[in-house]
N, C-alpha and C positions, 0 to 999 in steps of 0.2 A: 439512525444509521446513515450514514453519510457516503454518498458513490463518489467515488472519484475515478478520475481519470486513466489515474496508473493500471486501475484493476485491469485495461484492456492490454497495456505491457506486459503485465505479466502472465497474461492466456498467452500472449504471441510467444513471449520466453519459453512457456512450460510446451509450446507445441513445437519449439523449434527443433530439428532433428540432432545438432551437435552442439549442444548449449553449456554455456562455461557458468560455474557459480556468479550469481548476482548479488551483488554490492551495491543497495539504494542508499545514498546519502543524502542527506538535507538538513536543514536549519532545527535545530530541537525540538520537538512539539508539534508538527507539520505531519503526525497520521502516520509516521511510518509504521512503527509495532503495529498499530491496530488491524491497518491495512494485511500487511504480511499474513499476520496470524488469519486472520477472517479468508484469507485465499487458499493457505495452506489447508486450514479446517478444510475448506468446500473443498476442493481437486485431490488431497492424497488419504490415503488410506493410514497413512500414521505419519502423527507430527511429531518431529523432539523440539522442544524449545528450550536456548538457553539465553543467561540475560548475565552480562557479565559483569554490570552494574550492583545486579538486584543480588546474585549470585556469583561471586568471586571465586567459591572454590571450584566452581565448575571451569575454570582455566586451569588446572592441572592438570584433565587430560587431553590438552595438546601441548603439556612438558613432555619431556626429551624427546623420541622418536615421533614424527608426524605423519608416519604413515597410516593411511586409511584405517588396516583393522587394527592398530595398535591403539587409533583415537574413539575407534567404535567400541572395543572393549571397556575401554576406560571411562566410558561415556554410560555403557549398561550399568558399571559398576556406580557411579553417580545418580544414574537416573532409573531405578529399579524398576519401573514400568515401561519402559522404551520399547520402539521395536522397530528394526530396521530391516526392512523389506525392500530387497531388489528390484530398483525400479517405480516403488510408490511410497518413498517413504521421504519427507523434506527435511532437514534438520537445518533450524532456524537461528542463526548467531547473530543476537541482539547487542549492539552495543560493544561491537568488536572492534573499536578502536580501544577497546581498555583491556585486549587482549592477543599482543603483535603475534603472537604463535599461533594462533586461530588465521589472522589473515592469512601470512606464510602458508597455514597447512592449506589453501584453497586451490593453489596449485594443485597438491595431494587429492584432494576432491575432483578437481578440471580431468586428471591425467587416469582417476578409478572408474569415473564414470558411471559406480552404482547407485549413487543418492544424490536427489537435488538440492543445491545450498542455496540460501537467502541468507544472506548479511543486511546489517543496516547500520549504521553508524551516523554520527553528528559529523556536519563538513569539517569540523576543525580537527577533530583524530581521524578522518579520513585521509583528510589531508596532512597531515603528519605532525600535529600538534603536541607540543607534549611527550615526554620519556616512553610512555606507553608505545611510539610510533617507531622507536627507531631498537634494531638490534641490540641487545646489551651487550658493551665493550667493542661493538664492531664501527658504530657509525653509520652503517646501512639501513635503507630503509628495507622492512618487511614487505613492500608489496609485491603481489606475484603478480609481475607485467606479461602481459600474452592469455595470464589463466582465468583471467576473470573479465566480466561485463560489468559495468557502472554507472549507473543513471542517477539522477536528481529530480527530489522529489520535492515538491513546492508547498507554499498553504493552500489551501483550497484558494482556485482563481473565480473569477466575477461569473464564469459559467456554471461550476462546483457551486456557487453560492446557490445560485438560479436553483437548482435541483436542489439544495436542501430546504428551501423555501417554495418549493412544490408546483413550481412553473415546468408544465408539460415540453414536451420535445416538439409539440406542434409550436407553440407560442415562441421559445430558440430559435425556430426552422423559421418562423416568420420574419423575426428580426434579421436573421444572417440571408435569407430573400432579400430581404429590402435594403442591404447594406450591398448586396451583388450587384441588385437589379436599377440601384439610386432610386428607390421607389419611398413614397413617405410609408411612413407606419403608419399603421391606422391608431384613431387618437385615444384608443380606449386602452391598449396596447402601451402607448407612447406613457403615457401616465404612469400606469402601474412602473413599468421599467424603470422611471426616474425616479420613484417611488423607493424601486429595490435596490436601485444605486445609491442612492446615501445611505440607504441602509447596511451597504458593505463599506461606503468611507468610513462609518463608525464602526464597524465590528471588524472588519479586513475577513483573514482568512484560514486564521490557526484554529483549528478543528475545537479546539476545549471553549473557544472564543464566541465561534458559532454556538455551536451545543448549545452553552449558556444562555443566547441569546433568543436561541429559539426558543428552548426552556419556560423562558420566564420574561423575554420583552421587557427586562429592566435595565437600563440603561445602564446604571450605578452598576451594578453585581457586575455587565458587562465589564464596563471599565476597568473594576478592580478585577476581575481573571486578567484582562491586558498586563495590567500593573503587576498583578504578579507573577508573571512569564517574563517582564522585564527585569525584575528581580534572579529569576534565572537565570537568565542570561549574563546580567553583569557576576553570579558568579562562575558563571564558566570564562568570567574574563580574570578572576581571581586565579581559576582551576589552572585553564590552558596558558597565560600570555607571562612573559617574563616578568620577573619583579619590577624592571626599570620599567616597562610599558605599560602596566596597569591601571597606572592611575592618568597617563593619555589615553589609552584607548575608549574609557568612560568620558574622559572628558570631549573627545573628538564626535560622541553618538550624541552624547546630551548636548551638541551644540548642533545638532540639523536643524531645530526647527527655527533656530535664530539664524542660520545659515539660508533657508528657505524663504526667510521673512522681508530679505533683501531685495532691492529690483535687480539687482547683479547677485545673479543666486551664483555664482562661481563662489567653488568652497575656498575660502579664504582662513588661512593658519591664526591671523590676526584676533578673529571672534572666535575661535578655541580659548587663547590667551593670549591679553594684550602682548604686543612683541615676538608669537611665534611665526614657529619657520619651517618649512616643510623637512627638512633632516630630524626634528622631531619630532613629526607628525606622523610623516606620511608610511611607517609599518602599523601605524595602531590604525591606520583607514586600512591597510590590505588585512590587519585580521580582522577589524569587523567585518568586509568584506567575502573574505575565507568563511568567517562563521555563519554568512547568509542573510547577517543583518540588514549590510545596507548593498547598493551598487552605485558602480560613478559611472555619470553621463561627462563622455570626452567629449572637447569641442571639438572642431574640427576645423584644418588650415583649406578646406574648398568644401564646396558641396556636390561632392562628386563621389562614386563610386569605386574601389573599395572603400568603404568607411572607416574600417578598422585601420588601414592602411596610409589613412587622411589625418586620423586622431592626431591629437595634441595632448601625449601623457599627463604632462605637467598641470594638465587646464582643465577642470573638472567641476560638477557639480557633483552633489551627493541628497540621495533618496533613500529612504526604506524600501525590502524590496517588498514588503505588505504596508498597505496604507492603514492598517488599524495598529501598526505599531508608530508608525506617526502620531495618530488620534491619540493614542495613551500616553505619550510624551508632551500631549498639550493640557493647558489648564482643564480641568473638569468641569465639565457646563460644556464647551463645545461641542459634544454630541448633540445637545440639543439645538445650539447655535444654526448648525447644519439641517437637521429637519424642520428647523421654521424658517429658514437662508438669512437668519442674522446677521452672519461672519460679512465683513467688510473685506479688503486689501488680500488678508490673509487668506483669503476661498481659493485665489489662484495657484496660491500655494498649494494647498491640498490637492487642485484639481491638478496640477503637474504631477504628484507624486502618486497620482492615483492613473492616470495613463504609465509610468513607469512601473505601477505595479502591473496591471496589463500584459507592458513588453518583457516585463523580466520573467513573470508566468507561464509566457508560452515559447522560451528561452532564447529571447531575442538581445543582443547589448544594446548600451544606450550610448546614442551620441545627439549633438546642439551644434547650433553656430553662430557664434556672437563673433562682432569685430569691434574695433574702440569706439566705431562712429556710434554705437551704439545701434546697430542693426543685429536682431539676434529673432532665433527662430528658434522653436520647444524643442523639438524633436529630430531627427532625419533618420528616417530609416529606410530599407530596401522594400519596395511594394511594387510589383508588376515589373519586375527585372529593371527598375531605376530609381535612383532617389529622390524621394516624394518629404518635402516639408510636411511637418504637423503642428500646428498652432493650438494649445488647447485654453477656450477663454471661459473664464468664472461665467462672466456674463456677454448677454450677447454684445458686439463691437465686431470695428474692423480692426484689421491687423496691418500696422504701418507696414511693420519690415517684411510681412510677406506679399505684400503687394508690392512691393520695391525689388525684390528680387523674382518675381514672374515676369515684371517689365523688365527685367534685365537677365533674360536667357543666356545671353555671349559670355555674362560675366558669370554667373552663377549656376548654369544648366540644370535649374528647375523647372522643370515643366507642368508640373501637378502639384495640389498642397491638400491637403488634409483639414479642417477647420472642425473642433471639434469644439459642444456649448450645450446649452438649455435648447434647443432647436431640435426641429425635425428635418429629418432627411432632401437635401437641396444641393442643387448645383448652380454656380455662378463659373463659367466659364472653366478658366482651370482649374480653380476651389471646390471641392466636395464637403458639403456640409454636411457632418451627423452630429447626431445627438451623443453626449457624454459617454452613454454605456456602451456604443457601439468600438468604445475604443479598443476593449479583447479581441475586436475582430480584425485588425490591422496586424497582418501578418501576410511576409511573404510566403503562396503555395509552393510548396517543393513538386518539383517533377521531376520523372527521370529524363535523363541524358541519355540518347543511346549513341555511341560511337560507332562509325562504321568502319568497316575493313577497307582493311591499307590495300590498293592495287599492288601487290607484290611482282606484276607481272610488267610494270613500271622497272624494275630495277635490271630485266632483262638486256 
């Protein structure tokens, strides 16, 4: 059994006093069903579940009228053991992007107020993929904007891993100590952790992934669940993406890790296929994207804050947003590569898409900043209210370009950098040294803002 994260989302939802149906989306295979059902069991007194997948006809009742007892009737009469109790009863619509009259009726649900809904859906029919998503003959999309909450739901991250590999909450608490306090870890500590970081390069973080892997500690078997999730996926690239884009869109994914393998890792059209051009590219990268596959890290025209605001659309690197879908896209034997540190040139690689899986888990975007002269930096992101470079290196070394741009604050307004490697916890001046795994922990803390009251006595 695998704890995640979510599970504490969705105590806060069910405790909230005026709570709108929820809609988890995420990338295929990332734990939603499991999740859902395993909470609904524990907190309500009667679950319905439908799956509109597995069970098709149970989309006729939410044909014609979508009002509440019109879908609850139609619903007993499907599902002969139901029972729908006022107040404690969840009814769970799996895979309701292959059912636009179920979305629609969640408004009907928001505005009845007697039962609580859990949706889940793939990003790609959430996001309006496919016939299934739009009104027939209307053109409109079914979502009910205003009546519904929507969150996204990830592979299990590098912490998730941590607890299904049975590293206590004190040994976490210790690492995320010593990553506050710039304290070294202690070396007994430091070990195992590196230990259990490659052991998620290789496996990433898709629930079926792990399991296996705990299972049974075989690499192969590993692998191949990878491989065969990948196989899903390209055919939901069959299911969801137009005729003319199908056969880009596969070919734009099976080209990251040759995209990666460059020291100018900028996604470049040309290693798709000799000759291309981003007018032909660049929608088969927004649906892999959409479907959760991968993320692009924009460069950026300063290294200044807002970053989203700095980006350079056009200018982009491309990652997986779990690093063991990386791993299964490369030749077989690198697993092992990795736990004895064979890999050469190509570790950097990994080791960048393996801090993007990090930021994209704890839902941060990604930006970089390369110029012609060839000065470029991994990462930038928001950390302690300014932007903080991040250099993550295979092995340990210095970092030309970030030492060029700390001597040069007036040009770049870096003041801090990040250095992430085979090391233990250190500081050189501006640079903060940690170790690899501590990369989940680089996250800006949210606080609240409180606003004060306007002198109104000022306008007098």
């Amino acid at each position: 059994m695998l704890k995640r994260k979510i599970e504490s989302v969705l105590e806060k939802w069910k405790g909230s006093e005026h709570k709108k149906p929820l809609v988890i989306k995420g990338i295929r295979q990332c734990g939603k069903t499991y999740i859902v059902q395993k909470f609904a069991m524990e907190n309500y007194e009667s679950v319905v579940y439908l799956n509109f997948i597995l069970e098709p006809d149970k989309k006729s009742a939410f044909a014609g009228n979508i009002d509440v007892d019109t879908i609850i009737l139609n619903l007993s009469a499907l599902i002969p053991d139901s029972r729908f109790i006022n107040g404690k009863t969840c009814i769970i619509l799996d895979e309701i992007q292959e059912c636009r009259e179920a979305r629609t009726a969640l408004k009907s649900f928001q505005i009845d107020g007697r039962f609580d809904i859990i949706a889940t859906g793939s990003l790609l029919g959430v996001r309006g993929y496919g016939k299934s998503e739009k009104t027939a003959g209307s053109g409109q999309d079914s979502v009910p904007v205003g009546y519904e909450t929507v969150i996204e739901m990830y592979p299990l991250d590098f912490e998730e891993f941590l607890w299904a590999n049975g590293i206590n909450g004190k040994v976490i608490d210790t690492v995320k100590s010593c990553f506050k306090q710039e304290s070294v870890i202690p070396e007994g500590v430091h070990k195992v952790m590196m230990e259990l970081l490659y052991r998620y390069v290789i496996v990433g973080g898709l629930p079926e992934v792990v399991n296996t892997f705990l299972e049974t500690k075989n690499i192969e078997l590993t692998y191949q669940m990878q491989r065969n999730l990948i196989a899903g996926y390209e055919e939901d690239m069959v299911k969801y993406a137009d005729n003319a884009d199908k056969a880009r869109i596969r070919e734009c994914f099976e080209s990251i890790p040759k995209q990666l393998a460059k020291d100018n890792k900028k996604f470049q059209y040309s290693v798709v296929r000799k000759g291309g051009r981003s007018s032909q590219y660049i929608s088969s990268i927004q649906w892999l994207e959409d479907a959760g596959l991968v993320k692009r890290c924009y460069n950026t025209q300063i290294t200044e804050l807002p970053l989203e605001g700095n980006s350079i659309k056009e200018c982009f690197k491309l990652y997986t947003t779990d690093i063991g879908l990386l791993m299964a896209m490369l030749d077989y034997g690198t697993q092992a590569d990795i736990l004895k540190g064979n890999l050469l040139g190509y570790k950097g690689a990994i080791f960048e898409n393996l801090m993007a899986d990090f930021l994209c888990k704890s839902g941060q975007k990604l930006y970089y900043f390369q110029k012609d002269s060839g000065l470029e930096l991994d990462f930038l992101v928001r950390y302690k209210g300014e932007c903080v470079a991040i250099e993550v290196k295979a092995k340990s070394g210095k970092a030309k370009s970030l030492r060029t741009v700390l001597k040069n604050k007036d040009t770049y307004h870096i003041n801090n950098a990040i250095k992430l490697g085979k090391y233990n916890v250190g500081r050189e001046s501006e640079v903060l040294t940690i170790p690899l795994y501590m990369g989940f922990l680089v996250k800006e803390a949210l606080e609240d803002v409180i606003i004060p009251d306007i002198d109104l006595s000022l306008l007098a």
